[in-house]
PAZAPA-4460 file (N, C-alpha, C; in steps of 0.05 Angstrom, whole numbers, plus 32768, in hexadecimal, padded with zeros to 4 digits):
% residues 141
    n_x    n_y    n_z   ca_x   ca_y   ca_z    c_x    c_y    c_z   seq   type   mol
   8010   7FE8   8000   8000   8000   8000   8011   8019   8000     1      X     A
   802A   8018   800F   803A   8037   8015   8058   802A   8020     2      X     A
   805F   8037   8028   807C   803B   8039   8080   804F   8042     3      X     A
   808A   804F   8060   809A   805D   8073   80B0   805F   8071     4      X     A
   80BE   807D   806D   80DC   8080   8079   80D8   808F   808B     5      X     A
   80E6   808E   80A4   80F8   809D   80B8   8115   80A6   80AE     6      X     A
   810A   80BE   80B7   8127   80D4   80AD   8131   80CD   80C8     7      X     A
   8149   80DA   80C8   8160   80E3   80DD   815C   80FC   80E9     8      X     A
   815E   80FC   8104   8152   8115   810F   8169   811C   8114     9      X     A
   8187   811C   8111   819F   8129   8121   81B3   811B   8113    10      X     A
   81C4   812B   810C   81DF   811F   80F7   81E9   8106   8103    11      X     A
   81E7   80FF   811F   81F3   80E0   812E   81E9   80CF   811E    12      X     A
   81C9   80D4   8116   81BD   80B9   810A   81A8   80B3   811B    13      X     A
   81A4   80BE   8139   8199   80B0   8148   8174   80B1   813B    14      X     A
   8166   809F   8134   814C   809B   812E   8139   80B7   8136    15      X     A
   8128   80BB   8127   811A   80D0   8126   80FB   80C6   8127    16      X     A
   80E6   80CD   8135   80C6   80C5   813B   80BC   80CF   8122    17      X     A
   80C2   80DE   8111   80AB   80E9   80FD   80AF   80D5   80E5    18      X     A
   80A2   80CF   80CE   809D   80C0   80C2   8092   80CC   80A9    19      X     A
   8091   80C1   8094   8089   80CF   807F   807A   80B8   8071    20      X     A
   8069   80B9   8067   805A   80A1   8058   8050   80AC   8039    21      X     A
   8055   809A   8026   8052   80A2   800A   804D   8085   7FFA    22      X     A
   802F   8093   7FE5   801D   8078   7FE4   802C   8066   7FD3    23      X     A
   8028   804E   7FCD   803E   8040   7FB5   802A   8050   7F9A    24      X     A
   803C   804C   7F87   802A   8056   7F69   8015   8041   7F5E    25      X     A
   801F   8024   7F68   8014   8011   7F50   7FF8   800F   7F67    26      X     A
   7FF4   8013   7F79   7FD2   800F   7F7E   7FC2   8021   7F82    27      X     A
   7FAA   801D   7F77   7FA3   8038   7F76   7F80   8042   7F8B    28      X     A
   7F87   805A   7F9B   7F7D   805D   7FB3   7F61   8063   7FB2    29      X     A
   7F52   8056   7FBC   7F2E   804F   7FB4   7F28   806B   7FBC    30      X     A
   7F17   807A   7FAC   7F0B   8095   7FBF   7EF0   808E   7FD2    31      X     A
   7EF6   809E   7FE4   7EDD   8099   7FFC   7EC4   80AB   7FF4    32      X     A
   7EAF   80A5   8008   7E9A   80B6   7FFD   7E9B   80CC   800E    33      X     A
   7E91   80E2   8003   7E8A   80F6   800A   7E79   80FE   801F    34      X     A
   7E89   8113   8036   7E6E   8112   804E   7E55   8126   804B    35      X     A
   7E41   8125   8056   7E2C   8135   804E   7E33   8150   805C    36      X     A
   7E29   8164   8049   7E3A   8181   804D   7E28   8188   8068    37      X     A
   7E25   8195   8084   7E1D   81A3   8098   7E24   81C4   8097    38      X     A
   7E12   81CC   80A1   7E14   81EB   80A1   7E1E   81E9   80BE    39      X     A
   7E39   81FB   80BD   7E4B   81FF   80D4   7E48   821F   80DF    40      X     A
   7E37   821B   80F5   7E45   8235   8103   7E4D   823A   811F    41      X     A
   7E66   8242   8120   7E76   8248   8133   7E88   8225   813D    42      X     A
   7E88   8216   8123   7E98   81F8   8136   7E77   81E4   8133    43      X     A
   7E64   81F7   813A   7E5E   81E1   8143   7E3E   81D5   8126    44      X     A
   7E46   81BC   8123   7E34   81B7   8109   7E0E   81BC   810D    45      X     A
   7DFF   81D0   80F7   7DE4   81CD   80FF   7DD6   81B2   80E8    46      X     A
   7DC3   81A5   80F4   7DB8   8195   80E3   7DA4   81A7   80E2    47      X     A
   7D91   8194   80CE   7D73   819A   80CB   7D65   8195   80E7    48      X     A
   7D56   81AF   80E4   7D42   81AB   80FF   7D36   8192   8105    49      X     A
   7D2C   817D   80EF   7D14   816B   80F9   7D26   8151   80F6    50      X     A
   7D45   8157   80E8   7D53   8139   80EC   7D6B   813F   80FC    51      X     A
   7D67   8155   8118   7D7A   8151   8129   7D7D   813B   813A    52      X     A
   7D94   8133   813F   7D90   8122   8158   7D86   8129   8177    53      X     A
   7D82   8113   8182   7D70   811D   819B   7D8D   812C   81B0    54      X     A
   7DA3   8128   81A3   7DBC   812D   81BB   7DB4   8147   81BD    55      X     A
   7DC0   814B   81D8   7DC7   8168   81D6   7DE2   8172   81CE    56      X     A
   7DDF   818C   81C7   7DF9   8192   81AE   7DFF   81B3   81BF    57      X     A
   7E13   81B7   81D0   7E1A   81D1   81D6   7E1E   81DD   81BE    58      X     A
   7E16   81F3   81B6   7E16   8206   81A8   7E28   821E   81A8    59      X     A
   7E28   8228   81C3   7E35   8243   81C0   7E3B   8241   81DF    60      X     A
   7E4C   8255   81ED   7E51   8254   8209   7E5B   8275   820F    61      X     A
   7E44   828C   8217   7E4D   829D   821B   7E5C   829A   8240    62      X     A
   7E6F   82A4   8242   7E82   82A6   8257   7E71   82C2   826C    63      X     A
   7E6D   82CC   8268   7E5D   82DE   827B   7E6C   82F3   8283    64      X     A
   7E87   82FF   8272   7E99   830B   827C   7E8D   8323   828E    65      X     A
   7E82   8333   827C   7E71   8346   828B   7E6B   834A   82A9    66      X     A
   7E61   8331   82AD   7E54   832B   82C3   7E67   831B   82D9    67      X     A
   7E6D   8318   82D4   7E8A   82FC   82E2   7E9F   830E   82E5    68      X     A
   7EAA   831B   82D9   7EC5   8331   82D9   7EC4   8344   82F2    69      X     A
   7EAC   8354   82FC   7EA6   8367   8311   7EA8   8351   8326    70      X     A
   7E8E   833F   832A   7E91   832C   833C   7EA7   8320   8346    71      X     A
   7EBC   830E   833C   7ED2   830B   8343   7EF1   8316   8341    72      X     A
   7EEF   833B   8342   7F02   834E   8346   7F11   8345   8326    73      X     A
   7F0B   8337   8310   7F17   8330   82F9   7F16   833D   82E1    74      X     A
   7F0C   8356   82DE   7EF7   8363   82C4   7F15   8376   82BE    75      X     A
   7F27   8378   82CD   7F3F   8386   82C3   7F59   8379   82B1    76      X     A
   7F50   8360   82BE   7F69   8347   82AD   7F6F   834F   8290    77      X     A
   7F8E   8353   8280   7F82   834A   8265   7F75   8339   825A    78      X     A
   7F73   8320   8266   7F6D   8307   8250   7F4E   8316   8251    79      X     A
   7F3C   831E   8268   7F23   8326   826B   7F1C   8339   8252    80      X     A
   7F2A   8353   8256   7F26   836A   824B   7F2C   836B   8223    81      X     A
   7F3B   8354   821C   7F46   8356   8205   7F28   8355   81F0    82      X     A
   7F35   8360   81DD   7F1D   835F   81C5   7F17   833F   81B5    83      X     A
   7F34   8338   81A7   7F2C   831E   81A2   7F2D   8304   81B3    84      X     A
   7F15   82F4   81B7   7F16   82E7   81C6   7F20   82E3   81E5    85      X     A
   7F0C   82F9   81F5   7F13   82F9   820E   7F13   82DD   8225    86      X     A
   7F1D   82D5   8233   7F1F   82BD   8241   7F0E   82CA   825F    87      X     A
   7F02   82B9   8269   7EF3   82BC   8285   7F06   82B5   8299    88      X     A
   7F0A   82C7   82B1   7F1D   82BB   82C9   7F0D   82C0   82E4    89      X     A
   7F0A   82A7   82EE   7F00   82B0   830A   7F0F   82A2   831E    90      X     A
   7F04   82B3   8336   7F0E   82A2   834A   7F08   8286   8359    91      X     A
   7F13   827F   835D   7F17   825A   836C   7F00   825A   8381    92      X     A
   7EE7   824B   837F   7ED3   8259   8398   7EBD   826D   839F    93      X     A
   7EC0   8276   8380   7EA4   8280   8381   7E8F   827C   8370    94      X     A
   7E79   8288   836A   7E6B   8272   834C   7E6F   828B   833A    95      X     A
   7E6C   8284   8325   7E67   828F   8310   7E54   828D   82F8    96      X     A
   7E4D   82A4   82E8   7E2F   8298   82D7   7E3C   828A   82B9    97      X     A
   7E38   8275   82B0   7E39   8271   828B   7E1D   8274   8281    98      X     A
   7E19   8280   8273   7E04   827B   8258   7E08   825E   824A    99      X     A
   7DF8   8252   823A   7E00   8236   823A   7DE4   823A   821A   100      X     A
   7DEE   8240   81FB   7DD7   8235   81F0   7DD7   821C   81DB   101      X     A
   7DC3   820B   81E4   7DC1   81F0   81DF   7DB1   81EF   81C4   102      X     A
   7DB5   81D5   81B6   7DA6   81CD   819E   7D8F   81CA   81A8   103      X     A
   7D81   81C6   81C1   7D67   81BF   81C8   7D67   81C9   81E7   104      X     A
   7D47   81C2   81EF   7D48   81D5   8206   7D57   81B5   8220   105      X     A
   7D62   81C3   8234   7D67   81AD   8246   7D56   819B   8251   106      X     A
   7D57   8181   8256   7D41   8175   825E   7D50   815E   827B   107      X     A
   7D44   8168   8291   7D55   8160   82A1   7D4F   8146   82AE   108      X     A
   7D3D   8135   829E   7D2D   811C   82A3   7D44   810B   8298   109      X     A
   7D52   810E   8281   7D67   8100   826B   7D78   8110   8260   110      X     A
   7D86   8126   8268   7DA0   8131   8263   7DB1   8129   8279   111      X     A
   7DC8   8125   8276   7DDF   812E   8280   7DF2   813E   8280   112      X     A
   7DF6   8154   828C   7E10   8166   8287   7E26   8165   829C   113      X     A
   7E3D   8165   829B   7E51   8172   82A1   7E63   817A   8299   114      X     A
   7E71   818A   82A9   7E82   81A2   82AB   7E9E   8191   82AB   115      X     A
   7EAC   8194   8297   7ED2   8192   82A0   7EE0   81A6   82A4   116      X     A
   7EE6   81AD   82B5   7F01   81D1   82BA   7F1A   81C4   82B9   117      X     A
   7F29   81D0   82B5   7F49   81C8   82B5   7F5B   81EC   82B6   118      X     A
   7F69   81E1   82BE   7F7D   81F5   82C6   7F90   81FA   82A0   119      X     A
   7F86   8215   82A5   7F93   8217   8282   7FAC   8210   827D   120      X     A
   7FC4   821A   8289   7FDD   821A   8282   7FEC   81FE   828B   121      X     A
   7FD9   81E8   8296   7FE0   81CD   82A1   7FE8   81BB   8288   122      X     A
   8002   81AE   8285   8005   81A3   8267   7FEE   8181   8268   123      X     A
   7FF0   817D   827D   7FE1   8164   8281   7FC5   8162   8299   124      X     A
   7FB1   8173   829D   7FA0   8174   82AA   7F95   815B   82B2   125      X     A
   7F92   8153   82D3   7F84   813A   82DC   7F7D   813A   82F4   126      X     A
   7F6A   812F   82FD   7F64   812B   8319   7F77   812F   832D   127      X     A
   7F7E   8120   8328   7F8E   8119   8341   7FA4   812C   834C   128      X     A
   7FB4   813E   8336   7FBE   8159   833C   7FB0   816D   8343   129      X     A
   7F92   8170   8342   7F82   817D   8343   7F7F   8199   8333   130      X     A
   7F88   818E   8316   7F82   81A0   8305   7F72   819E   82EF   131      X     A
   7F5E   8190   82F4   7F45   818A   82E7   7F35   8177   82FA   132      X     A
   7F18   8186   82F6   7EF9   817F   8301   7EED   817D   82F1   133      X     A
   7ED3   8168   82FF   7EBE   8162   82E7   7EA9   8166   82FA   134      X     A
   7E8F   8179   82F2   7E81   8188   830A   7E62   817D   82F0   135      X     A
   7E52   816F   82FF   7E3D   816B   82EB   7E27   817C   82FE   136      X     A
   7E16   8180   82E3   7E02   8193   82E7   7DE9   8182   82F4   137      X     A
   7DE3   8190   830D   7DCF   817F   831D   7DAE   8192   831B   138      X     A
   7D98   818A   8329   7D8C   8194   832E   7D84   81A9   834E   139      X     A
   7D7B   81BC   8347   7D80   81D1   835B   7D6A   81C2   8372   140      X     A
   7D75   81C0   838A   7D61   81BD   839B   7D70   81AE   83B9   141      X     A
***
């Protein structure tokens, strides 16, 4: 079907991880079919209204800077204040509001949601360092 070479990553010789793959000529590569085109906006794909699936499909996620920035002394930060793509920062301990809009309305008989946070600048986020939570969405009461 192909062949792999590994180049040399360092004049020693010592073996190099990247790989290069290039098809042979004499067989020749079946084309696949085509996926059905979706109207994309913002990432996230819209179907047709009456042949959506029953999932729920997050849509959009306003951050609430506005509102979250005063509240937790944070509305001066750059990452807050910047024009493109501002990032939300709060503090450890207190709540804060998201907007949340969904392909359908919530139905709290058979949805499930939760929440993952992770610590941004963490190269490997996990429990157990305690730089990532998973906080599911319960009912108020």
């Amino acid at each position: 079907m192909g062949r792999y070479s590994f180049p040399s990553c360092c004049p020693n010789g010592c073996p190099g991880f990247r790989a290069k793959w290039t098809p042979r000529q004499d067989v020749q590569l079946q084309p696949l079919p085509k996926p059905k085109e979706a109207d994309v906006t913002e990432g996230a794909p819209q179907a047709d209204k009456e042949k959506e699936p029953d999932i729920l499909i997050i849509r959009e996620i306003n951050p609430c800077i506005s509102i979250n920035g005063p509240f937790h002394h944070t509305s001066r930060y750059d990452l807050m204040t910047r024009e493109f793509q501002p990032q939300l920062i709060v503090r450890r301990g207190q709540s804060f509001q998201l907007d949340i809009k969904l392909s359908r309305p919530y139905n709290e008989e058979k949805d499930g949601i939760s929440f993952i946070f992770t610590v941004d600048d963490e190269d490997k986020p996990s429990h157990g360092n305690g730089t990532m939570i998973a906080i599911p969405l319960l009912k108020k009461g």
